[in-house]
C-alpha positions in Angstrom: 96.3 73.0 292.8 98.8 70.6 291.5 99.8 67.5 293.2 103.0 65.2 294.0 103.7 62.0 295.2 105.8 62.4 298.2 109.3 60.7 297.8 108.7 57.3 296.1 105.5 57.0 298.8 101.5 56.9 297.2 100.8 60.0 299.4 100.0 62.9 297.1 100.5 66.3 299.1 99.6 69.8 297.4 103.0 71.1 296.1 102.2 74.3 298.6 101.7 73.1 302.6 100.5 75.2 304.8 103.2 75.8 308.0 101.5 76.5 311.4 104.4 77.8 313.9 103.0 81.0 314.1 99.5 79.5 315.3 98.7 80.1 319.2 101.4 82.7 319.3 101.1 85.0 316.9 97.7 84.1 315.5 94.9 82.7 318.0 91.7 80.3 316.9 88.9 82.5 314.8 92.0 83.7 312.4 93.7 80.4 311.9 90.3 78.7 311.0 89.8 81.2 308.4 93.6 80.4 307.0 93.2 76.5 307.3 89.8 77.0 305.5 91.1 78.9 302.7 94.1 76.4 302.4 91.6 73.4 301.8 89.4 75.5 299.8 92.6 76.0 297.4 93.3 72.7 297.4 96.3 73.0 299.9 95.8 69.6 301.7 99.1 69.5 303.4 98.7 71.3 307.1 102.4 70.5 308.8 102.7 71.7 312.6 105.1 70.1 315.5 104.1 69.3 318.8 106.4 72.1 320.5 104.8 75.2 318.3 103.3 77.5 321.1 103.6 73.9 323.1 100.9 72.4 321.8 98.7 75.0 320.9 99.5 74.8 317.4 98.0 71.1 317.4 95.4 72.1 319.6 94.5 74.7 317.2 94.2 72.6 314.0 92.5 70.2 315.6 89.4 71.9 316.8 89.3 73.6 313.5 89.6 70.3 311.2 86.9 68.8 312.9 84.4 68.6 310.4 87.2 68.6 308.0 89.5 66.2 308.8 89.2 63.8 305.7 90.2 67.1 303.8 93.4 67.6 305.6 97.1 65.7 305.6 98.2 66.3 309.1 101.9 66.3 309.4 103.4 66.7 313.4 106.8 66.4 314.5 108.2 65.1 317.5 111.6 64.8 319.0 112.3 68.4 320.1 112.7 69.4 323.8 108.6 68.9 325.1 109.4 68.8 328.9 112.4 68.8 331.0 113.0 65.0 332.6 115.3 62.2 330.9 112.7 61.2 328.3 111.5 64.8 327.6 112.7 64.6 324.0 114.6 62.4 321.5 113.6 59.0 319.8 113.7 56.6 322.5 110.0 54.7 322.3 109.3 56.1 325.8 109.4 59.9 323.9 107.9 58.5 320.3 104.9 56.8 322.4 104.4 59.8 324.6 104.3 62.6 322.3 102.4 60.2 320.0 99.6 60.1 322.2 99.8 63.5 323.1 99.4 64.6 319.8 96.2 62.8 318.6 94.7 64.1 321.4 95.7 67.9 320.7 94.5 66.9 317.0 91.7 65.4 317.6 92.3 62.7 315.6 92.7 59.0 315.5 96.1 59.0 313.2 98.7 61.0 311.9 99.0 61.3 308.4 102.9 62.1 308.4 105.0 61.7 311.7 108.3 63.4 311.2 111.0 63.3 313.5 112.0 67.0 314.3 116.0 66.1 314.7 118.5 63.8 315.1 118.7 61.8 318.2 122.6 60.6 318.3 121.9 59.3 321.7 119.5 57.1 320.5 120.1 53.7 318.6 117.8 54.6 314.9 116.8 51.0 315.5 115.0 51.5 318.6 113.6 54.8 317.4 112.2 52.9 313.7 111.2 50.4 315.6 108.4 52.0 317.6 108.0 54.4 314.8 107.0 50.7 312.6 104.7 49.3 315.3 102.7 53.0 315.3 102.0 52.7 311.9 101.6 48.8 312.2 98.7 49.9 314.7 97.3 52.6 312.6 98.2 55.5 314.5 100.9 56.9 311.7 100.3 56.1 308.0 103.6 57.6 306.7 107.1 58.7 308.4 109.4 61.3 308.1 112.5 63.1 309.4 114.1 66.9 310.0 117.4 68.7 310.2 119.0 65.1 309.8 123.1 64.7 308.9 123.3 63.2 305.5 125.4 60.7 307.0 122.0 59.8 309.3 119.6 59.5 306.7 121.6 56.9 305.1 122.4 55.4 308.2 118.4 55.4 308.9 117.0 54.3 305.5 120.0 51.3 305.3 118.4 50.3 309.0 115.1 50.3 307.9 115.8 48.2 305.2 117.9 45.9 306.7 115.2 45.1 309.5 112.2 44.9 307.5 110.9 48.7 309.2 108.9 51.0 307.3 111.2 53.5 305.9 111.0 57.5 306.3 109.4 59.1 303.1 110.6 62.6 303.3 112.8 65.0 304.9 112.0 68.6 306.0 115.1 71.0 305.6 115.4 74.9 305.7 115.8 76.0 301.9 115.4 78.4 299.7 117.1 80.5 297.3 119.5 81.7 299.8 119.9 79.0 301.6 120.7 76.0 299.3 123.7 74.3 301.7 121.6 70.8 301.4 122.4 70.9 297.7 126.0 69.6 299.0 124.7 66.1 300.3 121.1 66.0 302.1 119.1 66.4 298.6 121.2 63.9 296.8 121.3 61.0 300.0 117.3 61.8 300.0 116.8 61.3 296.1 119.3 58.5 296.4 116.9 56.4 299.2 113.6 57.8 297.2 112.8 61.0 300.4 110.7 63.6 299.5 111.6 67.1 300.7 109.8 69.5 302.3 111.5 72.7 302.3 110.7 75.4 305.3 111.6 78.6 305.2 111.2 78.7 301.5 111.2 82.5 301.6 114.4 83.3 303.9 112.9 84.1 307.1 110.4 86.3 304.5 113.4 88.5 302.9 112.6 86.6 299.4 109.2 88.2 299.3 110.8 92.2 298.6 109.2 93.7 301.7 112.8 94.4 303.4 114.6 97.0 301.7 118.1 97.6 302.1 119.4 100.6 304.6 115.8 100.6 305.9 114.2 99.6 309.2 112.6 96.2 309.6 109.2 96.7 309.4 107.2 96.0 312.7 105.6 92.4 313.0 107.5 90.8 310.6 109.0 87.6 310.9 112.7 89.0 310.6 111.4 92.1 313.5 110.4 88.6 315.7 113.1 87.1 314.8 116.7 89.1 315.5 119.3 86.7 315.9 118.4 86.1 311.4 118.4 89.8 310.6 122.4 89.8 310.8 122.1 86.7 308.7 119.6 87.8 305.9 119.7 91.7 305.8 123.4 91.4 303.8 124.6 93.3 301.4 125.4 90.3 299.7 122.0 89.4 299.8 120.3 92.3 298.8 122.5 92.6 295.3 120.4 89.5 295.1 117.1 90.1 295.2 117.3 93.5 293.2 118.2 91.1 290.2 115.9 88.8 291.3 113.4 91.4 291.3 114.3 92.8 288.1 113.9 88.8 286.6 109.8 88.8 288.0 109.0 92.3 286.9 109.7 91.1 283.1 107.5 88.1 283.4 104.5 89.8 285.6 105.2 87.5 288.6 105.9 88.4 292.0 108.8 87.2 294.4 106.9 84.4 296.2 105.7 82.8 292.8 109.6 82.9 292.1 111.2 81.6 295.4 108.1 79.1 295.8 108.7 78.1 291.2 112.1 77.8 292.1 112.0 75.3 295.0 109.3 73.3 292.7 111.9 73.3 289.9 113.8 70.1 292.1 111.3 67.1 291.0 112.7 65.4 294.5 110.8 68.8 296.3 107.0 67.2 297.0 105.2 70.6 299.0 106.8 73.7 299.4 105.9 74.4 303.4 104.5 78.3 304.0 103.4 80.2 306.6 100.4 82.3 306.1 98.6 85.0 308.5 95.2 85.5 306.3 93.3 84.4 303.7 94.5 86.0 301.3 98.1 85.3 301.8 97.0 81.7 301.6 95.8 83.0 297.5 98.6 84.5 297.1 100.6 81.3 297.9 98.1 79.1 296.1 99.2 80.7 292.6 102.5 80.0 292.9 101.8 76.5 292.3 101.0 77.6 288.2 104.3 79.0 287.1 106.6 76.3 286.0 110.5 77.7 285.1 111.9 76.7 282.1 115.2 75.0 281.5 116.6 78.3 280.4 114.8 81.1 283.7 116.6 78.3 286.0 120.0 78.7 284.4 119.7 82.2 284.3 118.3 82.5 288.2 121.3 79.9 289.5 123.3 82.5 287.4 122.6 84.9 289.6 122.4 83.2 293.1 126.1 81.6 292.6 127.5 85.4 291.5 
């Protein structure tokens, strides 16, 4: 497994995370133990979850299975989305931050939080309230690094300029949706992250799982997959458009012997500014299959010809 520094941070993460939403939902305890193990046993030391997957259950999950392997793991949680109705049931006011704070090491098991990441912008929130209890958690030991999801470009800025202006500890990454077919943060986010030193964190590296070949076009969605869970991205994904894509796309892999999620996960890894790729996995050997994407490296000339084809 090869490793990054995230953003201009000391914390090295595994360039392939592991994502959790789908634990206590659609995977219960006994099978996401045996995923997190093989993760660590890879080398994948980057486990990112958010306090509202399955409520809580996500955390709750991790925690009972990382403990006897906690120094192993980077935890990374969110905060900030909905929790519980009530004025301070989301947000970054420092009632929220210091609620779901403790609720979360409690879930986890665990006396800190490697990476604290607020899940979205607050706009009804000064950022200088919200960095200011985010400093004193890590000032207390609680947190060790920050970061932030989903933000405006104009709000990153706006955060990292606070920060700096009133001697807070800064965010160190950000955690947008992107992928091959999704590359809108191109436009502004990536170059406002790279500009204050962010790591990214891309979710949904795969396209809601249309990058990995297994939806063909003027077929059915296959049963238990995450675009069958998911219908409101089907319209979104299952394009025509899209599917012109992926048959060159799939034509590019066959001629170098690699599959689809080596490619989309090579391709994200391509951006230096990109620290872990975050992926979902429901089995061990998914979690493999992940793990070897980390080897292939693009050249200067595969990326060309791959943005060739994803611009048309």
């Amino acid at each position: 497994m090869k490793y990054r520094h995230l953003g201009n941070s000391g914390l090295e993460v595994s360039v392939i995370g592991l994502g959790t939403n789908n634990f206590g939902g659609r995977m219960e305890f006994k099978e996401a133990r045996q995923v997190i193990f093989a993760a660590l046993d890879e080398g994948i030391n980057l486990i990112d979850t958010a306090n509202i997957y399955s409520h809580g259950n996500s955390e709750e999950i991790i925690g009972r299975a990382l403990a006897d392997r906690r120094e192993e793991a980077l935890i990374a949680t969110k905060f900030g989305m909905l929790w519980e109705d009530g004025p301070h049931g989301k947000g970054g006011s420092r009632k929220h931050i210091m609620d779901a704070l403790e609720g979360s090491l409690r879930r986890l098991q665990t006396d800190h939080i490697d990476l604290y990441q607020m899940h979205r912008q607050d706009p009804d929130t000064p950022i200088e309230e919200t960095l200011r209890a985010l400093d004193d958690v890590v000032r207390d030991g609680k947190v060790r690094y920050i970061g932030l999801s989903n933000f405006d470009p104009w709000r990153i800025a706006d955060a990292q300029w606070a920060a700096r202006h009133n001697g807070f500890v800064p965010f160190i990454s950000s955690q947008p949706e992107y992928s091959m077919l999704e590359r809108g943060v191109e436009q502004a986010v990536l170059p406002v992250c790279e500009y204050f030193g962010l790591g990214t964190l891309p979710y949904f590296p795969l396209a809601h799982g249309f990058l990995t070949g297994k939806y063909r076009r003027n077929k059915p969605v296959p049963e238990g997959t995450r675009l069958a869970l998911t219908p409101a991205a089907q319209e979104k994904r299952l394009s025509e458009a899209n599917f012109d894509i992926l048959d060159q796309l799939e034509v590019f892999v066959e001629k170098r012997g690699h599959s689809m999620v080596e490619l989309a996960f090579a391709w994200l890894l391509g951006r230096k500014s990109v620290g872990s790729v975050i992926a979902g996995a429901s089995s061990p050997d998914q979690i493999r299959q992940n793990a070897a994407a980390a080897d292939w490296e693009l050249s200067d000339d595969e990326m060309e010809e791959l943005n060739g084809i994803l611009d048309g």
